[in-house]
DSSP file (Angstrom, degrees, kcal/mol; ACC not computed):
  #  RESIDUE AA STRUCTURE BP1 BP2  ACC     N-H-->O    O-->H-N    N-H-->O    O-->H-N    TCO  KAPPA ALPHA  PHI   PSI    X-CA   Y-CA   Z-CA
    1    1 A X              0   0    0      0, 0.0     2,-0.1     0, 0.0     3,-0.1   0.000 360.0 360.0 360.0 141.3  -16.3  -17.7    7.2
    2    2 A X        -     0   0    0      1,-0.1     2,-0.3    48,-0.0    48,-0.0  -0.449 360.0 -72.1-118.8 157.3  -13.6  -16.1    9.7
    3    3 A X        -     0   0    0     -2,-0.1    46,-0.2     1,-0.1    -1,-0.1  -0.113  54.1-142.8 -87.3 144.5  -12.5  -13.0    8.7
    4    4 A X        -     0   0    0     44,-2.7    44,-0.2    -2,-0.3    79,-0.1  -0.209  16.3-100.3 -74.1 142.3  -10.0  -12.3    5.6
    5    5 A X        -     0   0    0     77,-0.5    79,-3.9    43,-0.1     2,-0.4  -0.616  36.8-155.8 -68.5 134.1   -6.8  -10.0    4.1
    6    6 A X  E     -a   84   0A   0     77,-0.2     2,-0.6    79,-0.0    79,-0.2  -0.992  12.1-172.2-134.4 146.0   -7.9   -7.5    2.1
    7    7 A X  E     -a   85   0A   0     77,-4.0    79,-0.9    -2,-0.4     2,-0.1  -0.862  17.5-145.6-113.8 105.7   -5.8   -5.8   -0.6
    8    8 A X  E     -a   86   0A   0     -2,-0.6    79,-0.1    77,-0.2    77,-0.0  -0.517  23.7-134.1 -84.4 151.0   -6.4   -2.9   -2.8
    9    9 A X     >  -     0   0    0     77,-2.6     4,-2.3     1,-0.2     3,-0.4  -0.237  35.0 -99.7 -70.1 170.9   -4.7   -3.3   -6.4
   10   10 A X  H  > S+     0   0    0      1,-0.2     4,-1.6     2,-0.2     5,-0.5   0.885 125.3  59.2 -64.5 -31.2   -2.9   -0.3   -7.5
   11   11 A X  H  > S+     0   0    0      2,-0.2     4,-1.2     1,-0.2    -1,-0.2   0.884 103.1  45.4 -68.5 -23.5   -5.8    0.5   -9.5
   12   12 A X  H  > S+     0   0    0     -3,-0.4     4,-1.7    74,-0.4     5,-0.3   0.825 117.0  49.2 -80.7 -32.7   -8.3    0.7   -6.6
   13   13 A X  H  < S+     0   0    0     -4,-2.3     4,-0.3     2,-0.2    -2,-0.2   0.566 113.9  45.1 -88.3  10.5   -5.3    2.9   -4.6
   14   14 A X  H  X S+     0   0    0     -4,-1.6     4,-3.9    -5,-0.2     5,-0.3   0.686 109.8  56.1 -84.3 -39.1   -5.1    5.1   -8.0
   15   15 A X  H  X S+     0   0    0     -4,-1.2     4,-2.4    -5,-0.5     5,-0.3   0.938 112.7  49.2 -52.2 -56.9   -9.4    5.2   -8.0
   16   16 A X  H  X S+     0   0    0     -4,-1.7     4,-2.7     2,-0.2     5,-0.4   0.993 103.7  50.7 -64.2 -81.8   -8.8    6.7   -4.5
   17   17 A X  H  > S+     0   0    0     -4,-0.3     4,-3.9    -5,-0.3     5,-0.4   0.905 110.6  54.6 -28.0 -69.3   -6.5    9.1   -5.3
   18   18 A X  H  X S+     0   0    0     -4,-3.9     4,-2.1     2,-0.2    -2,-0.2   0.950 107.8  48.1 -19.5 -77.6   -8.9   10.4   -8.1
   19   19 A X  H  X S+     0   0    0     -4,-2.4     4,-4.3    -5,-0.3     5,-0.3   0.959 108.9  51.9 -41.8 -66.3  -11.4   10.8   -6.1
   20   20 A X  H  X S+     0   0    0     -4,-2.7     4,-1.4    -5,-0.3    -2,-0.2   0.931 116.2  44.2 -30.7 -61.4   -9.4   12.8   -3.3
   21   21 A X  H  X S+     0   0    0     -4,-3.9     4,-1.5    -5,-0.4    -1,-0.3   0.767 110.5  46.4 -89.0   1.4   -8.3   15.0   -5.6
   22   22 A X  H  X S+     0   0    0     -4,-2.1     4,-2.3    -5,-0.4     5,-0.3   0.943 117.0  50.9 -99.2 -25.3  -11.4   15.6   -7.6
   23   23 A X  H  X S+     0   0    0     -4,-4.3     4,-2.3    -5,-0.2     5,-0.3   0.915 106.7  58.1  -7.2 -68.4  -13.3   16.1   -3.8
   24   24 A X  H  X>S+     0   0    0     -4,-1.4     4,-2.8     1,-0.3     5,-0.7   0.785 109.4  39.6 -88.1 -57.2  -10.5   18.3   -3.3
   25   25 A X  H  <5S+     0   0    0     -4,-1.5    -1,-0.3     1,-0.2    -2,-0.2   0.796 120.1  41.5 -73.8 -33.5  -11.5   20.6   -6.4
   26   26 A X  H  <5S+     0   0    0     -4,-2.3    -2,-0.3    -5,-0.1    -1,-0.2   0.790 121.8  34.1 -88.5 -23.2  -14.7   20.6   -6.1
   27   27 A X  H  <5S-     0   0    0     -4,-2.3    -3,-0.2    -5,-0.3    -2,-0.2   0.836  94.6-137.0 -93.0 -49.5  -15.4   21.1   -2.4
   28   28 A X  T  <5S+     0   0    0     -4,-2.8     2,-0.4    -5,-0.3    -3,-0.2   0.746  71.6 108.6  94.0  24.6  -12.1   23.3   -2.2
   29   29 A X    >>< -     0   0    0     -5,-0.7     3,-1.2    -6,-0.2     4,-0.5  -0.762  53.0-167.5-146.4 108.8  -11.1   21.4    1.1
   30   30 A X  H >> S+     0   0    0     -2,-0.4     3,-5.2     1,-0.3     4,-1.3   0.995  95.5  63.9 -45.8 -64.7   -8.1   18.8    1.2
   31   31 A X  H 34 S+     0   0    0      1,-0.4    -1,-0.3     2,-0.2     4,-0.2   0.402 104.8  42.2 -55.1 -14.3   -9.7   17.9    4.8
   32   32 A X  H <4 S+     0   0    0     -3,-1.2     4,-0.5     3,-0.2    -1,-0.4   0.004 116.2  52.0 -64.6  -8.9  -13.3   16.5    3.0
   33   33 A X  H <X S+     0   0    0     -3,-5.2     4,-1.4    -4,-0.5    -2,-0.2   0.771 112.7  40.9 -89.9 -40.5  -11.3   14.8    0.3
   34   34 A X  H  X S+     0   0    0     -4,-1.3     4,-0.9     2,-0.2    -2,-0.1   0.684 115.7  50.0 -84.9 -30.1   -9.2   13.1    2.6
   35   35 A X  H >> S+     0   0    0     -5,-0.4     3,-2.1    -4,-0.2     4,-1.3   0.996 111.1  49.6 -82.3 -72.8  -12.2   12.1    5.3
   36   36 A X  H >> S+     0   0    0     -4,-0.5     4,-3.4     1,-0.3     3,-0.8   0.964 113.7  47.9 -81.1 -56.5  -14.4   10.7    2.6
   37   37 A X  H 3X S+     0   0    0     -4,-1.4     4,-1.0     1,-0.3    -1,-0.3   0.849 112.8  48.0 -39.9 -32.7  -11.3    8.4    1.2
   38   38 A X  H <X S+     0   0    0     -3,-2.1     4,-1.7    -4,-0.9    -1,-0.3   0.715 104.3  56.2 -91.9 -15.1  -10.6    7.3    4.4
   39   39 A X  H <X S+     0   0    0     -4,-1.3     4,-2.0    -3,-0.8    -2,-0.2   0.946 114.8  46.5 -68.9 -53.0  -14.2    6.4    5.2
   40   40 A X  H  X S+     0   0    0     -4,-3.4     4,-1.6     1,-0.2    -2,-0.2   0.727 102.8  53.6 -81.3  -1.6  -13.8    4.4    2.1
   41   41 A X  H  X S+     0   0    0     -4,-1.0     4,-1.9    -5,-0.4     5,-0.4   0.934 116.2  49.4 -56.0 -61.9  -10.3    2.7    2.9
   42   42 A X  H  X S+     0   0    0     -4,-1.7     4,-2.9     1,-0.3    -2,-0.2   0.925 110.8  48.9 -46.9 -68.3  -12.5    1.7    6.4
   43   43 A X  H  X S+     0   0    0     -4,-2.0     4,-1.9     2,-0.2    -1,-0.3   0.846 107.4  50.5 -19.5 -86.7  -15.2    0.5    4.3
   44   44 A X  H >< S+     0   0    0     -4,-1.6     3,-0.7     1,-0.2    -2,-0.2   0.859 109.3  56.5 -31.7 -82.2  -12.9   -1.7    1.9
   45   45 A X  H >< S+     0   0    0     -4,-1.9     3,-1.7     1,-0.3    -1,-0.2   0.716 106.1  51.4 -19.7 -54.2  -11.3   -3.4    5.1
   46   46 A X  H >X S+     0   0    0     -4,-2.9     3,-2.0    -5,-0.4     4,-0.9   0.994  85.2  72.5 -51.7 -75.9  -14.4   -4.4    6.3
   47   47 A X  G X< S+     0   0    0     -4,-1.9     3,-0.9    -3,-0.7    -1,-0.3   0.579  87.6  72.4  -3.6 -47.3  -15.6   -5.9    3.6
   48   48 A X  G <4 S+     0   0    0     -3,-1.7   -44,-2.7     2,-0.3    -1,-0.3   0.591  87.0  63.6 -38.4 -48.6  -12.8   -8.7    4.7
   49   49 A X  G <4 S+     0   0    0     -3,-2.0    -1,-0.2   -46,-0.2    -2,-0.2   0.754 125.3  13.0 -65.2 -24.9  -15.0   -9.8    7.7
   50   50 A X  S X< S+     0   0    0     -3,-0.9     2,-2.3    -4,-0.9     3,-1.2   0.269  70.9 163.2-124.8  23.5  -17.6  -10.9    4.9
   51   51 A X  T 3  S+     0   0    0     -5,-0.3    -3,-0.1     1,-0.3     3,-0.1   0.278  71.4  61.9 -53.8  11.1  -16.3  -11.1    1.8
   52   52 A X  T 3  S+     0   0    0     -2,-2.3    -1,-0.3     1,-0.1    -4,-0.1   0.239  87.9  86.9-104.8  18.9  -18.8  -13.0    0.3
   53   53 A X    <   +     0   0    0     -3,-1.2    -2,-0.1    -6,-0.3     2,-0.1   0.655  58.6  94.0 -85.8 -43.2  -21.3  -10.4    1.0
   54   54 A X  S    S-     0   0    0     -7,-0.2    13,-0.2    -4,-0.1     0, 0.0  -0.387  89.9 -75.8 -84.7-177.0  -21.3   -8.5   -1.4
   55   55 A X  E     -B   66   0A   0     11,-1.4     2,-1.6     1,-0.2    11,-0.8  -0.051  52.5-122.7 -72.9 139.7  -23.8   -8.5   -5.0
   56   56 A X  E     -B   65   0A   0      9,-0.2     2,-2.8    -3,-0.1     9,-0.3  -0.508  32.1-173.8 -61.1  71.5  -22.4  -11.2   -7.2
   57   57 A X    >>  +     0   0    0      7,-4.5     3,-4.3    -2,-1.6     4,-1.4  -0.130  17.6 159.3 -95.1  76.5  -21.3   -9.6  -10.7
   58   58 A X  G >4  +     0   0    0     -2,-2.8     3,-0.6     1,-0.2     4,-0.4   0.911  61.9  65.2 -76.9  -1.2  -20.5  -12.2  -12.6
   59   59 A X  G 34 S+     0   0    0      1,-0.2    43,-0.7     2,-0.1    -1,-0.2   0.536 102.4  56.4 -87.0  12.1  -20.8  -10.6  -16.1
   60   60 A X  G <4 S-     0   0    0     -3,-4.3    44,-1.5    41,-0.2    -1,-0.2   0.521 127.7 -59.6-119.7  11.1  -18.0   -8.4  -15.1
   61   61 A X  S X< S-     0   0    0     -4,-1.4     3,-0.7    -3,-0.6    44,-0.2   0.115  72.4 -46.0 146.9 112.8  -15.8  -11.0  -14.4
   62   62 A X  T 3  S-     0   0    0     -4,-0.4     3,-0.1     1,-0.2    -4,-0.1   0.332 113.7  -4.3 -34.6 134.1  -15.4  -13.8  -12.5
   63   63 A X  T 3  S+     0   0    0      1,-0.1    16,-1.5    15,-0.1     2,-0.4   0.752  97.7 163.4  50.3  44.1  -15.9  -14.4   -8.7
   64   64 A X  E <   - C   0  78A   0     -3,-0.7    -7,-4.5    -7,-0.3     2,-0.5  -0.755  16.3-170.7 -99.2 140.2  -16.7  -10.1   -8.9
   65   65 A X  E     -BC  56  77A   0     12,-3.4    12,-2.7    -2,-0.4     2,-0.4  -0.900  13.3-155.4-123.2 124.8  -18.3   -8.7   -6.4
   66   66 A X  E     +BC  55  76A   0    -11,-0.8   -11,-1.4    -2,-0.5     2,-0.5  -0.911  12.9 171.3-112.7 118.6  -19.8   -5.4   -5.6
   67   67 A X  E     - C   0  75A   0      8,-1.5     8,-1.2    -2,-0.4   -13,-0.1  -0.861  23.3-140.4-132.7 114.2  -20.6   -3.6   -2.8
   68   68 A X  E     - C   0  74A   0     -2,-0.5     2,-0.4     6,-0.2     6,-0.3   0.030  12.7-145.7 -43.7 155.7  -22.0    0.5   -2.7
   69   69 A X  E >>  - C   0  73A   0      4,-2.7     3,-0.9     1,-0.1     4,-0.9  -0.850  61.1 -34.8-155.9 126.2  -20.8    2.9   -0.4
   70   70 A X  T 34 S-     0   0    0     -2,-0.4     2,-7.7     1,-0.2    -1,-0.1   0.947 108.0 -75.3  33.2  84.0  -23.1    5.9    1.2
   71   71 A X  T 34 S+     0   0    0      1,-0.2    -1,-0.2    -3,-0.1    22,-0.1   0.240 124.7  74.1  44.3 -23.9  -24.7    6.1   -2.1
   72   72 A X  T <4 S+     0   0    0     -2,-7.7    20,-2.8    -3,-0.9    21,-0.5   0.490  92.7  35.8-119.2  18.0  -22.1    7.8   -4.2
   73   73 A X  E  <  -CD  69  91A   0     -4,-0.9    -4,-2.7    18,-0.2     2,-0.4  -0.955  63.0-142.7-155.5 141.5  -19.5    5.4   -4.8
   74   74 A X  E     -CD  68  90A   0     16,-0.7    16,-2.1    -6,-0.3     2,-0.5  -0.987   9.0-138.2-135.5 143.8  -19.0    1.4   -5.5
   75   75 A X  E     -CD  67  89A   0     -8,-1.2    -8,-1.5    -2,-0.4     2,-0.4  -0.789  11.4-169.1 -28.2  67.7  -16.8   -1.1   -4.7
   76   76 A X  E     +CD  66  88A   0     12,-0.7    11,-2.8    -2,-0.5    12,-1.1  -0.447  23.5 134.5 -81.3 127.1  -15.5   -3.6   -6.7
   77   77 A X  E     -CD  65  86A   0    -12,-2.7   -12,-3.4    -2,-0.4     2,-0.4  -0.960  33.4-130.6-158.8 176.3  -13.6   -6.5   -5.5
   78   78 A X  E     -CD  64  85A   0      7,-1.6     7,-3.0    -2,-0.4     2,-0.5  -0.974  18.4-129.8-137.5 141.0  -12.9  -10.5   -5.7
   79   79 A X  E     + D   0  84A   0    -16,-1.5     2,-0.3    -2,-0.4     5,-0.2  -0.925  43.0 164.6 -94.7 117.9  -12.4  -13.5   -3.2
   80   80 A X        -     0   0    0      3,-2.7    -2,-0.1    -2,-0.5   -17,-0.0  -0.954  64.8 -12.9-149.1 130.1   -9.1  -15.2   -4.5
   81   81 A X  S    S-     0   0    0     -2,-0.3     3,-0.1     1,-0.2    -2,-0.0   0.580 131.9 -45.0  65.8   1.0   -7.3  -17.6   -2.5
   82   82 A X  S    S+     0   0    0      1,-0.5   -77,-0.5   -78,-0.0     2,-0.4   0.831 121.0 100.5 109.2  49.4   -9.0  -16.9    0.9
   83   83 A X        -     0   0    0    -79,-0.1    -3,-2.7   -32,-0.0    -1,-0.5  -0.970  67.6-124.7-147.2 143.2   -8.7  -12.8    0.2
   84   84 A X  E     -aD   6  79A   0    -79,-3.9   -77,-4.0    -2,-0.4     2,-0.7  -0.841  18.0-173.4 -76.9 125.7  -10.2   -9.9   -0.8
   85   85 A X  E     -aD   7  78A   0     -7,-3.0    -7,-1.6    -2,-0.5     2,-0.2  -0.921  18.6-146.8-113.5 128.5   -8.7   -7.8   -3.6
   86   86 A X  E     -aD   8  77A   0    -79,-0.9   -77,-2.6    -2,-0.7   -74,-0.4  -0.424  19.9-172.1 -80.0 133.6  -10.6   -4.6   -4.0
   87   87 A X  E     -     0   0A   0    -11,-2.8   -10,-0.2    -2,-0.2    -1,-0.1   0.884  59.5  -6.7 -83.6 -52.9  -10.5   -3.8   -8.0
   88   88 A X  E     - D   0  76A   0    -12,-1.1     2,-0.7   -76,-0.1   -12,-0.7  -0.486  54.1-152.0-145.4  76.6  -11.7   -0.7   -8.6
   89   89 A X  E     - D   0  75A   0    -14,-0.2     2,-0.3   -13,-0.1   -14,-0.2  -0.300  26.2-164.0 -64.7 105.8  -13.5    2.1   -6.3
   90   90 A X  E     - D   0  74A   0    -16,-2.1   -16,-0.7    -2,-0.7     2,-0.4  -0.526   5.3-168.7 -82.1 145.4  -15.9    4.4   -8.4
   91   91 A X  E     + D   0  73A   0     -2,-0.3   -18,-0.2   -18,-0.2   -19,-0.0  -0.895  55.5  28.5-156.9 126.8  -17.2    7.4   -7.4
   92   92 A X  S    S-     0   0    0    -20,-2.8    -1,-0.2    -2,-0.4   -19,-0.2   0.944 111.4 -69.1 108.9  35.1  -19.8    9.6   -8.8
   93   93 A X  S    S+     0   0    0    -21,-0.5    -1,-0.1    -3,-0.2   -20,-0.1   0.844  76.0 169.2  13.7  57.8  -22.5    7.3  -10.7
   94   94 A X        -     0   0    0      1,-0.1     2,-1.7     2,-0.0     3,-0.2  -0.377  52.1 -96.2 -80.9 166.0  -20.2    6.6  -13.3
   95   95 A X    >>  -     0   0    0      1,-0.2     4,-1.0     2,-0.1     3,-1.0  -0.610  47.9-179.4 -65.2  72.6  -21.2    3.8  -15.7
   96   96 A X  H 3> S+     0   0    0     -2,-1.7     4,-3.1     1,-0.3     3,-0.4   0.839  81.9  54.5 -40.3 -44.1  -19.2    0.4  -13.9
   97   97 A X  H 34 S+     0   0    0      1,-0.3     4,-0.4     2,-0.2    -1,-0.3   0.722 109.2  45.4 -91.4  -3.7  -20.4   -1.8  -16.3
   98   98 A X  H <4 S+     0   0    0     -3,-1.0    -1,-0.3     2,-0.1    -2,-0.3   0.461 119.4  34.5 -55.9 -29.2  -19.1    0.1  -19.0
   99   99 A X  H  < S+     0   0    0     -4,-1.0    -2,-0.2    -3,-0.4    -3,-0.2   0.757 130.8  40.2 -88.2 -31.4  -15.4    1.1  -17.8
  100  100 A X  S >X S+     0   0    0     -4,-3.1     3,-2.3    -5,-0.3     4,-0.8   0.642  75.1 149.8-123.9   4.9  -15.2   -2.4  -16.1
  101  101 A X  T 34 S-     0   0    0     -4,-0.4   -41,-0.2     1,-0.3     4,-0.1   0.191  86.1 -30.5 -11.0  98.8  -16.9   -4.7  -18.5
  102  102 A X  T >4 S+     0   0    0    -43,-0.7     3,-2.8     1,-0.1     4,-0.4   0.524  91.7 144.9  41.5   5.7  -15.4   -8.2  -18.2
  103  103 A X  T <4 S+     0   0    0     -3,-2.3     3,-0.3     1,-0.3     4,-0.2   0.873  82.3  36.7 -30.8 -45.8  -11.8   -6.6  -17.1
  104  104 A X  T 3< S+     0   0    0    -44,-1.5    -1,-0.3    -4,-0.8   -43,-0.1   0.294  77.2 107.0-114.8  40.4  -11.5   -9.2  -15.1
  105  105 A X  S <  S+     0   0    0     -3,-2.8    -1,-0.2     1,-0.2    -2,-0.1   0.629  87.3  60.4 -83.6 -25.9  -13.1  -12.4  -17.1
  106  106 A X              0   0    0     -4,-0.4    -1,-0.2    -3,-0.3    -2,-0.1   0.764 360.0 360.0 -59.3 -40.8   -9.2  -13.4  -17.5
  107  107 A X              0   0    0     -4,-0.2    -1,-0.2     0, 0.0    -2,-0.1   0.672 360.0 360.0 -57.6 360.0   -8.4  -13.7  -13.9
């Protein structure tokens, strides 16, 4: 498969933002909040060259798909229409299948 648009919803660029700022507070450096976010902005893009690469999840919604990043954050997204849209970005070993239970089983 040749490689794909990928879009984050406003809810994966609010999950970003979150993250940045709670980096930001805990580390006490804008510049390490902003670096790790943008490592995952990179990340998401990619994702675009394979989107069918990441773990299947279908009990959180159809054609979702999950992919981790450096251990302390995952990636949620869907192939629709010959795209990626990134869903959610998580950060911290929060529960996913608990906030994101079937959220998108409509879609």
């Amino acid at each position: 498969m040749k490689s794909v648009t990928v879009q984050l919803s406003e809810g994966a660029i609010a999950d970003l933002m979150n993250i940045a700022h709670y980096i930001a507070e805990e580390s006490g450096s804008i510049d390490t909040a902003i670096t790790f976010t943008n490592r995952i902005e990179r990340r998401c893009h990619k994702i675009g060259d394979a989107p069918n690469g990441g773990a299947p999840r279908p009990d959180l919604g159809q054609d979702v798909r999950l992919v981790p990043f450096e251990k302390s954050a995952v990636i949620i997204y869907r192939v629709i229409e010959g795209a990626v849209e990134i869903v959610s970005v998580l950060y911290g070993g929060r529960d996913y299948e608990a906030i994101l239970g079937g959220k998108f089983s409509d879609r």
